[in-house]
C-alpha positions in Angstrom: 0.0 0.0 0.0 1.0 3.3 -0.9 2.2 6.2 2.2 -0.6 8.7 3.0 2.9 10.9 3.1 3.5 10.2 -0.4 2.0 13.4 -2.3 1.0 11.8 -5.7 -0.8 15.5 -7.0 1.8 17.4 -9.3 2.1 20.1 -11.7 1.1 18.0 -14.9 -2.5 19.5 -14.5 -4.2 16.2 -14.2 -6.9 16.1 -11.0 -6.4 13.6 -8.8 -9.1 10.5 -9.1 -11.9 8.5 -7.3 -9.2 5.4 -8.5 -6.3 7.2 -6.8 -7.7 7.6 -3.6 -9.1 4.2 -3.5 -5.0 2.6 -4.3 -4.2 5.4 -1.3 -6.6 4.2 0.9 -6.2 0.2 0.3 -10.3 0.1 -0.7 -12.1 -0.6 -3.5 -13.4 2.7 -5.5 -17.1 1.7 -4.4 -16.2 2.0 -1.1 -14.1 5.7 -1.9 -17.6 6.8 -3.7 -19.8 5.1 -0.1 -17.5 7.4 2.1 -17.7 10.6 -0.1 -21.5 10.8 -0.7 -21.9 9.8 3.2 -23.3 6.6 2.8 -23.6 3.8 5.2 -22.3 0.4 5.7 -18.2 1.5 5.8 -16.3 1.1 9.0 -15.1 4.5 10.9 -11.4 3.0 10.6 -12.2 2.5 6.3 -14.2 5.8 6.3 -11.1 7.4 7.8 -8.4 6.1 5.4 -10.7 7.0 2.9 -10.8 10.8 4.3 -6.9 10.7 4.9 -6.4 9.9 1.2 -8.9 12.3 -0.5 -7.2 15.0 1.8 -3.4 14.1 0.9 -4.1 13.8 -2.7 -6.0 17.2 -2.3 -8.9 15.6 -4.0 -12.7 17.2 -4.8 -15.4 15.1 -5.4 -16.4 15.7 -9.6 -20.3 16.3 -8.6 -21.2 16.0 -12.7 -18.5 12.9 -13.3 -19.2 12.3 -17.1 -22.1 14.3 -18.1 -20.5 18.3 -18.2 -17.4 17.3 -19.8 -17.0 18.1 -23.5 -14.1 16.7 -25.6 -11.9 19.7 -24.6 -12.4 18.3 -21.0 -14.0 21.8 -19.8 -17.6 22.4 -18.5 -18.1 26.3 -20.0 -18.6 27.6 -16.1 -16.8 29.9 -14.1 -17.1 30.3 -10.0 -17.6 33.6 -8.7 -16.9 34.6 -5.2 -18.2 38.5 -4.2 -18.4 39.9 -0.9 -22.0 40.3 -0.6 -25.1 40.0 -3.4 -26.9 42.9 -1.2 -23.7 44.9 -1.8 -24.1 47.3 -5.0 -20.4 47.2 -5.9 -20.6 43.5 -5.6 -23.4 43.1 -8.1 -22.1 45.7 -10.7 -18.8 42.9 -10.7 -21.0 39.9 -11.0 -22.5 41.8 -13.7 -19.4 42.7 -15.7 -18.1 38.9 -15.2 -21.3 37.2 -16.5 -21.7 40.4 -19.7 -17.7 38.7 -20.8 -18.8 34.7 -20.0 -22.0 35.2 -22.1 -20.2 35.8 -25.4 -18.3 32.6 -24.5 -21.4 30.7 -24.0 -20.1 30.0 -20.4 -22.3 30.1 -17.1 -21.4 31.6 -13.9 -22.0 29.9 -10.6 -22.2 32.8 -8.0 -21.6 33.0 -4.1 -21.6 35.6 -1.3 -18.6 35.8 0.9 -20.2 38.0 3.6 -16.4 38.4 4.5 -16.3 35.2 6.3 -13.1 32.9 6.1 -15.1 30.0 6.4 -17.5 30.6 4.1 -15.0 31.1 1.7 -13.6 28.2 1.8 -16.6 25.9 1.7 -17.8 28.2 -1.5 -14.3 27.6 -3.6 -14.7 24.2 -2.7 -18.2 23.7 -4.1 -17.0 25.4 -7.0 -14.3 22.9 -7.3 -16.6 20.0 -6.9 -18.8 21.5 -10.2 -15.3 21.3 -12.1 -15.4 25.1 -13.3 -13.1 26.0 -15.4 -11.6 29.1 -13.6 -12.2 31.0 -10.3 -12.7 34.6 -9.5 -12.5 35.3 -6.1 -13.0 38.1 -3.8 -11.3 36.8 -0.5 -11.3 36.7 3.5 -8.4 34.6 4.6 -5.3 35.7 5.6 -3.4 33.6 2.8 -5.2 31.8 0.3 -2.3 29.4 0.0 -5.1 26.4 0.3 -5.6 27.2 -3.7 -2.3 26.3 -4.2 -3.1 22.2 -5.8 -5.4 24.0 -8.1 -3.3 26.3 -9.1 -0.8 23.6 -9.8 -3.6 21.7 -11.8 -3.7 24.4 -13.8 -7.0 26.5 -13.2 -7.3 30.2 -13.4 -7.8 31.9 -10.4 -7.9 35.9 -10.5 -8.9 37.5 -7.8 -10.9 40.5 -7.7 -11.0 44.3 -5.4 -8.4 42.2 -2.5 -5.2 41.2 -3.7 -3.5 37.4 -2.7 -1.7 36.2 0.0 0.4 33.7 0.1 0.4 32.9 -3.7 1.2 34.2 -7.0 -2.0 35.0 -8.9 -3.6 37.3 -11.4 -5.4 40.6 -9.5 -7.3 42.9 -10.6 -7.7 46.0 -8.1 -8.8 49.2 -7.5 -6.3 52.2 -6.2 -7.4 52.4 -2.8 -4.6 54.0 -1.5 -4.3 56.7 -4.2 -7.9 57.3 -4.2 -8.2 57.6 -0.7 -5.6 60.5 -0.5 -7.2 61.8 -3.1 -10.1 62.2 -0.8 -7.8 63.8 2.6 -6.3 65.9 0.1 -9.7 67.4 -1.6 -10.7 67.8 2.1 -7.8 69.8 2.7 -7.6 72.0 0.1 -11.2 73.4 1.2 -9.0 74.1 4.7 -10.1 71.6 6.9 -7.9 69.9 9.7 -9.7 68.2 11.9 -10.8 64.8 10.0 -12.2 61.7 11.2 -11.5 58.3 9.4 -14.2 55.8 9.3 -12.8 52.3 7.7 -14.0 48.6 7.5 -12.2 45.4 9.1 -8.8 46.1 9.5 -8.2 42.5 8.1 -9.6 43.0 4.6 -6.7 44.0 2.4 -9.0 47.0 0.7 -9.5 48.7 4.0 -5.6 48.3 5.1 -5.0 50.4 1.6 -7.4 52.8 2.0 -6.3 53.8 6.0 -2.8 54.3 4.9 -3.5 56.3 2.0 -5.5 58.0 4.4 -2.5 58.5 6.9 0.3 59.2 4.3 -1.9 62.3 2.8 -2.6 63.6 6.4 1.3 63.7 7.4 2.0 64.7 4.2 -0.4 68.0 5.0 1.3 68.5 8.0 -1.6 67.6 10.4 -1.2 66.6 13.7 -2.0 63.3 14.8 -4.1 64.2 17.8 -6.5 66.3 15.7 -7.7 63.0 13.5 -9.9 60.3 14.3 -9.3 57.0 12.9 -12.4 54.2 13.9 -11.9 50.9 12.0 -13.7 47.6 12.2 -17.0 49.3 11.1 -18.7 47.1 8.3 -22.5 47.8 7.9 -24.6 51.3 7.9 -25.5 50.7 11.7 -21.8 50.3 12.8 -21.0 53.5 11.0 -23.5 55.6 12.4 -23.2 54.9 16.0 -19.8 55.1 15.4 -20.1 58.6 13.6 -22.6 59.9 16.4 -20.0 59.4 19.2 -17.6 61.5 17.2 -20.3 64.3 16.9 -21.8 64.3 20.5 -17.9 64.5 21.5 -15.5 67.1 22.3 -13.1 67.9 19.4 -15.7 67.0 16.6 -14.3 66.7 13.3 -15.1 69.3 10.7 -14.9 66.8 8.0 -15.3 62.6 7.5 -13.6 59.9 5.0 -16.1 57.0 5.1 -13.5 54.4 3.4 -16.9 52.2 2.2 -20.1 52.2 0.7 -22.0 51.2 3.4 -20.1 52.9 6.2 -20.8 56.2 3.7 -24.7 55.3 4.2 -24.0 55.0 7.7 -22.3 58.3 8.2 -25.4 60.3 5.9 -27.6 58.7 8.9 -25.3 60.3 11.6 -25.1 63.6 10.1 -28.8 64.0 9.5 -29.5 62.6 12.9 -27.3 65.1 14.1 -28.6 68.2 11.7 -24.7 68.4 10.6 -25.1 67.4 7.0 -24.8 71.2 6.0 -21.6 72.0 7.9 -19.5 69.2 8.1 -17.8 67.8 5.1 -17.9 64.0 4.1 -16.2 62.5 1.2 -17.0 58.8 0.8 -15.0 55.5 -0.9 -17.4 54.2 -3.6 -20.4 55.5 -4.9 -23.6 55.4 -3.7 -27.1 54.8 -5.5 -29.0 58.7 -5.2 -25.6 60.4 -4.0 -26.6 63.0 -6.8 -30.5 63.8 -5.5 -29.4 64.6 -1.7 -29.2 68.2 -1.0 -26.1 68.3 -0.6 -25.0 65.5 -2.9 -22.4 63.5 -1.5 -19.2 63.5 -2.9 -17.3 60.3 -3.6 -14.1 58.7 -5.0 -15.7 56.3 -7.5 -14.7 53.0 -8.2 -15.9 51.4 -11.4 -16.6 47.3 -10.6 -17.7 46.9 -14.2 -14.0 47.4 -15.0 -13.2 45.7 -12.2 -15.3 42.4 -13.4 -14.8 42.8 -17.3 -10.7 42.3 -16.8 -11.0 40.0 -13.9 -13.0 37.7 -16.7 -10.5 38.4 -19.5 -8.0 37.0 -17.5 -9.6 34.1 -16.6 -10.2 33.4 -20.5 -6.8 34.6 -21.5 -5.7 31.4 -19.0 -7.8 29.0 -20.5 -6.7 30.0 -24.0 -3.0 29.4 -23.1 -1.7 32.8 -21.6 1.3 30.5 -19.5 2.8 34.6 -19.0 3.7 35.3 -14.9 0.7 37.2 -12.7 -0.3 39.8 -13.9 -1.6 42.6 -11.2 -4.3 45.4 -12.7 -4.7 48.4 -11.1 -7.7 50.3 -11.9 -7.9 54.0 -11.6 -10.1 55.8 -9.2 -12.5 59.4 -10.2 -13.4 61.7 -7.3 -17.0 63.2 -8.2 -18.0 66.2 -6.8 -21.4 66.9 -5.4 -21.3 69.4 -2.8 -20.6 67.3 0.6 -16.9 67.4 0.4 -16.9 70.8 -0.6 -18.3 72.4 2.6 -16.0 74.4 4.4 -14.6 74.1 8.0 -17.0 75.5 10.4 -16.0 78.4 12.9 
């Protein structure tokens, strides 16, 4: 019997088989195909070698064995993993990806990360058990070095508004840190100094970007540290606010706000309206917002554009799978800073 320390999966692109990990195990493949579909009549000790195989040989389950499969041994889908479906920026990306699949004739099989590890990991790997043909992933973990067998096998994987960890990969991102001191430095120029920085998770890569962009343009206008506030781990309208309201009831309240998120921009509307300071204190936000345009005053914004954001992430995948063999490519995407009226208002007295 074959070691469960001997690696058999290598870089000749071939996926590891139902066969395989019966010879790995010592069992017949009936019993491999008993123990992966969960059905009964196999001994904890079998089910277990079983389980030990399938995990050294970094092997998925082929949900559609035989009937997806063309002759160029691809099933014309692509997985999609966004942060949230209820997040706008999320479905203009989904949007762009399936516009470049549908003049491939290929499907896209969608998920929501909701910025959980976990669920991340469980949504790649029901991708992988559907056999798509490429990835485009919007991530959580700290390193997404777990992709590294299907990397090695061959599949695309570009990921999408967070950059990789871990592995080398195609990206395709915006420039949060440029576009965010764009924003301190529009602020300024209208003479304020006393700024408060609202950002999301400090783990997701996006937010890290946009704080120190944040940071480098404040110490690059000379202002002191003690007259910002920086709040981070804010990731939802409700968060925002509350957050945004402490700042306003406080001593020391800023004169003008960076809301480093779409949501966290909502958020901060809510605080200033609740607070009747929506006319005299300034508010730049990361993202655009649906109606930023029809609020008196309209809220400016350092635009992203997720449609270019999803149409390259999709050309890369399909460059890949039409032979580009060239090293990772990273894509920045440029940032536009609209002006409405909100960042414009000018420090009051």
């Amino acid at each position: 019997m074959t070691s469960l320390s001997e690696r058999q999966v290598s870089g000749n692109g071939s996926r590891p088989t139902m066969r395989q990990v019966a010879e790995l195990a010592g069992v017949g493949v009936k019993t491999v195909s008993r123990v992966i579909n969960g059905e009964p009549n196999v001994t904890a000790e079998t089910a277990q070698r079983v389980l030990d195989a399938a995990r050294a040989l970094d092997y998925e389950p082929d949900l559609h064995a035989g009937n997806l499969r063309r002759a160029d041994r691809r099933t014309r889908t692509l997985g999609l993993l966004v942060g949230s479906v209820d997040n706008p920026f999320a479905g203009a990306v989904h949007r762009a990806v399936e516009d470049a699949a549908a003049g491939r004739g290929v499907a896209v099989f969608a998920s929501s990360l909701d910025d959980d590890p976990q669920r991340e990991r469980e949504a790649v790997s029901a991708f992988l058990r559907r056999r798509v043909d490429g990835l485009i992933l919007t991530t959580a973990t700290a390193k997404q070095t777990y992709l590294l067998p299907e990397l090695r096998r061959g599949t695309p994987i570009v990921f999408v508004d967070r950059e990789p960890s871990g592995i080398e990969a195609d990206a395709v991102v915006s420039d949060n840190a440029g576009g965010a001191a764009r924003a301190v430095e529009h602020l300024l120029s209208h003479g304020h100094r006393r700024l408060a920085y609202l950002g999301d998770l400090r783990g997701i890569t996006t937010a890290h970007h946009r704080r120190e962009g944040f940071l480098d343009a404040i110490r690059g206008g000379g202002i002191p540290a003690a007259d910002v506030h920086v709040i981070e781990d804010l990731h939802d309208e409700s968060s925002a606010r509350e957050a945004l309201l402490r700042l306003l009831d406080g001593p020391d309240a800023p004169t003008a706000v960076f809301s480093a998120q779409n949501l966290i921009t909502i958020g901060a509307l809510h605080a200033l309206r609740d607070r009747g300071r929506h006319r005299d204190t300034a508010l730049v936000g990361f993202d655009d917002i649906e109606l930023a345009d029809l609020l008196e005053p309209g809220v400016t914004v350092i635009a992203q554009h997720p449609e270019d954001l999803g149409r390259i992430a999709a050309e890369r995948v399909f460059a890949r799978l039409d032979g580009d063999a060239s090293p990772a490519h990273r894509v920045v995407v440029g940032t536009t800073l609209i002006v409405r009226g909100s960042g414009e208002i000018p420090p009051r007295s």
